[in-house]
N, C-alpha and C positions, 0 to 999 in steps of 0.2 A: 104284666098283662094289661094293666089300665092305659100305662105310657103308649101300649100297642094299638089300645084301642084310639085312643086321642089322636095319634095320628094316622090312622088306616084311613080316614077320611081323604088325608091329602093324598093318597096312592089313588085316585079315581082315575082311569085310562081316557083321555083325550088324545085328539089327533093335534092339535096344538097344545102344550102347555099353557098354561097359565100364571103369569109373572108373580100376580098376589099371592095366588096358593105355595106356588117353591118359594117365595119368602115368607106367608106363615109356617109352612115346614122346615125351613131351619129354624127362624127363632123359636119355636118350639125346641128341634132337636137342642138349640143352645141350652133354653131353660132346664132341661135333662142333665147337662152337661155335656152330650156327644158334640165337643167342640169340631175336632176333626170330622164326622157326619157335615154338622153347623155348615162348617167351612166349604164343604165340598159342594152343598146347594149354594152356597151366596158366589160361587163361583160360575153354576150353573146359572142362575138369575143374571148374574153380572154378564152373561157369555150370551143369552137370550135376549134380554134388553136392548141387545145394536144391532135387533131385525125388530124390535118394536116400538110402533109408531102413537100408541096411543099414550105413554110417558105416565103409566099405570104403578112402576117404581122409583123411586128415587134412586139413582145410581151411585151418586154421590154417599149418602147414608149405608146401600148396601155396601159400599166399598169399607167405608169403616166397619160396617157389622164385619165383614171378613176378616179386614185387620185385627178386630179385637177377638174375632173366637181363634185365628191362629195364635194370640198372644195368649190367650188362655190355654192354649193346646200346644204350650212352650216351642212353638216355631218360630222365634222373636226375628229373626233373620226377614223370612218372609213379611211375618206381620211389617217390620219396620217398612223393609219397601215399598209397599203399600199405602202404608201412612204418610212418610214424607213424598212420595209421589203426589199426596192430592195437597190441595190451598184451600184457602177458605176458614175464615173464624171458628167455624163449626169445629172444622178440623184440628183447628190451633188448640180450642180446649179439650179435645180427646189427647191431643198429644202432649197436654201439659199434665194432667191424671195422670196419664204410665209413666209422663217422667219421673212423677214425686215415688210414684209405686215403685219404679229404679231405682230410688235413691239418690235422684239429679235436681233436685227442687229450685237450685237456683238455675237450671236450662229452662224448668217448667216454666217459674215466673217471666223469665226472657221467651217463651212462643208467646204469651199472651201479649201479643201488641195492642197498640194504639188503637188501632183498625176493629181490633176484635171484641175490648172493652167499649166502640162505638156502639158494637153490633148489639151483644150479652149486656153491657151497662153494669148495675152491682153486683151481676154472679162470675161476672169476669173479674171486678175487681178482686171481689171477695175471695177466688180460687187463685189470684195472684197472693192476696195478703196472704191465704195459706202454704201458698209455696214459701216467699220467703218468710212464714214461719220457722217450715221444716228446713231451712236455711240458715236457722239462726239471723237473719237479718232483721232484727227488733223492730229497727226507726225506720226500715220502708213496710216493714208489717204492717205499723200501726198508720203509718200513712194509707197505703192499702185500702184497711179496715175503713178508715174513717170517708174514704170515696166511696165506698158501698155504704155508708149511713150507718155500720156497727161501732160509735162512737163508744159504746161499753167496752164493747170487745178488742178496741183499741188502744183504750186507756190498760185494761190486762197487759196487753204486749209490753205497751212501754214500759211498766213496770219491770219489766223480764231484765231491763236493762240492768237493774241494783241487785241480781241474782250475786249471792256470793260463792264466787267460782276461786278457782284451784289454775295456775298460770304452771303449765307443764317445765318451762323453759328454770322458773326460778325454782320448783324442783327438784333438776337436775345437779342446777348450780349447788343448792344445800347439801347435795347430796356428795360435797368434796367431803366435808366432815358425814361420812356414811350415819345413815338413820336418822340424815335432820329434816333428809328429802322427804321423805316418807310419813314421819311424824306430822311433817307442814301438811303432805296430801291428807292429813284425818288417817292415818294408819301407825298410829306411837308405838305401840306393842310390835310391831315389826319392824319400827323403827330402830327398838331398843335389843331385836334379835340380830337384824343391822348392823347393829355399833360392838356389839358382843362379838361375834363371828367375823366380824374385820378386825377388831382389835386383838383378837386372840389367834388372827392370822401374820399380824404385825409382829404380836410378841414373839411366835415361831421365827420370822426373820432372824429378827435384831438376835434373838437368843444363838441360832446358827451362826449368824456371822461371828457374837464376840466370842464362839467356841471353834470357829475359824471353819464351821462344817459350809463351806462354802456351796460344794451341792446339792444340798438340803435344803440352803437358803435358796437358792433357784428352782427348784421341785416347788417349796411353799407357794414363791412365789407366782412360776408359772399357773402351777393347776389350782390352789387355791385364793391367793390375795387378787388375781387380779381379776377371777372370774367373779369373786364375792363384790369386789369392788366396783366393777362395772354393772354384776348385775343390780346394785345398792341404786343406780345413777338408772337404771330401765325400768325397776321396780317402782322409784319415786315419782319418774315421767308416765308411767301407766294407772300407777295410783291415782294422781292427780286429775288423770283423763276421767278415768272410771267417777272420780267424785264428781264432775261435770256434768257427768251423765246420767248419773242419780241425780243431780240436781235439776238438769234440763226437764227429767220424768217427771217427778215430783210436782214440779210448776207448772207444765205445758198440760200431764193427762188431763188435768179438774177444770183446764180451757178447751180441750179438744171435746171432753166429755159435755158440757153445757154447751157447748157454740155448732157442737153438730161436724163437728170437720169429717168425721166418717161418712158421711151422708152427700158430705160435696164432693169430696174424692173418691166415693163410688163411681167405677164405670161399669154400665151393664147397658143391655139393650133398652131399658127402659130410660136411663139415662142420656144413651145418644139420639131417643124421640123426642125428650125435652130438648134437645141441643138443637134438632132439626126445627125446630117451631120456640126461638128466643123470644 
């Protein structure tokens, strides 16, 4: 009923529309969440605007509003279209936000050109450094940082470099002698279950063949040694990941937490008003 009342204002009957008013009635509907609603006035707006002369809306801006309440209203297809359709710095850092929100951090850091750190200055750099953050790219991070003047928060990063990490590949290779892979990735006790259950898969072998039970020793082999044995070499490649990834958490949240990185990678409407007025 309240949400009814806040907007029954913008429902007032004119013989023309009114541009300001259908885009305070979406962003409103946005703030609600009826993205799809959102969506449907900024398209009105956008459709009205190319008979009006007095340049009462930004069209540019509404087009991102669109973009972003269809991405919130999971129509990424559409939203995309939209977005790489337009140019402009503004737009370069809307579209490097949903990158990282994708999970494409290093695309993100790449929209933010030259051009558009001209524009934004330290919040371009600064949402650069946090892309190749989420990138894992330490040494342009803290370069990054340090062009936006967060000389602290640069010296953090580079630190990130002496993180002690788990190398998947050497792993794998430990993992000939089953349970060393494992042990190495920080998981011994299953390293040691590892080494148990292949070797007690071997002795089954060798015991069949010197009792000449020939296919027995191929039954072992097929269903147990060799699924034990490769999965020994998967287990230790996964382990190792996962300990990465704990470690990446561990180090990165107590920097995202103090440096605010949720707050730059916010995209909302309030956000793309800041972007419009750099």
């Amino acid at each position: 009923m309240s949400a009814l009342l806040v907007l029954l204002p913008f429902f007032a009957t004119t013989h023309e529309p009114d541009l300001t008013n259908i885009e305070r009635l979406a962003d409103s509907l946005y703030a609600y969440g009826s993205f799809d609603a959102a969506a449907l006035e900024y398209k009105r707006s956008i459709y009205l605007s190319s008979f009006d002369t007095t340049g009462s809306v930004d069209s540019l801006l509404t087009r991102l509003k669109l973009s972003l309440a269809l991405y919130r209203n999971n129509e990424r297809n559409e939203a995309d279209a939209i977005l790489y359709s337009l140019e402009g710095p503004m737009v370069r850092m809307a579209r490097a936000v949903l990158l990282i929100e994708e999970g494409n951090p290093y695309l993100a850091a790449r929209a933010v050109d030259s051009a558009t750190c001209a524009v934004f200055g330290a919040s371009a750099y600064r949402l650069r450094g946090w892309a190749y953050l989420e990138a894992k790219e330490f040494t342009r991070s803290a370069s990054e940082f340090r062009k936006a003047g967060e000389d602290s928060l640069a010296m953090l990063v580079e630190d990130l470099k002496n993180l002690r990490l788990k190398n998947p590949r050497t792993a794998r290779l430990l993992s000939i002698l089953p349970g060393l892979g494992e042990a190495y990735a920080g998981r011994p006790l299953f390293g040691l279950w590892a080494f148990l259950v292949n070797a007690g898969d071997t002795y089954l072998i060798v015991n069949s063949l010197i009792k000449r039970r020939y296919i027995d020793a191929l039954l072992v082999y097929t269903f147990l040694w060799q699924r034990f044995y490769a999965g020994s070499m998967a287990n230790a490649d996964r382990f190792a990941r996962d300990w990465n990834e704990r470690a990446y958490k561990d180090a990165l949240d107590p920097i995202r937490e103090r440096y605010g990185e949720r707050e730059v990678l916010r995209l909302d409407l309030a956000a793309l008003a800041r972007l419009s007025a750099p």
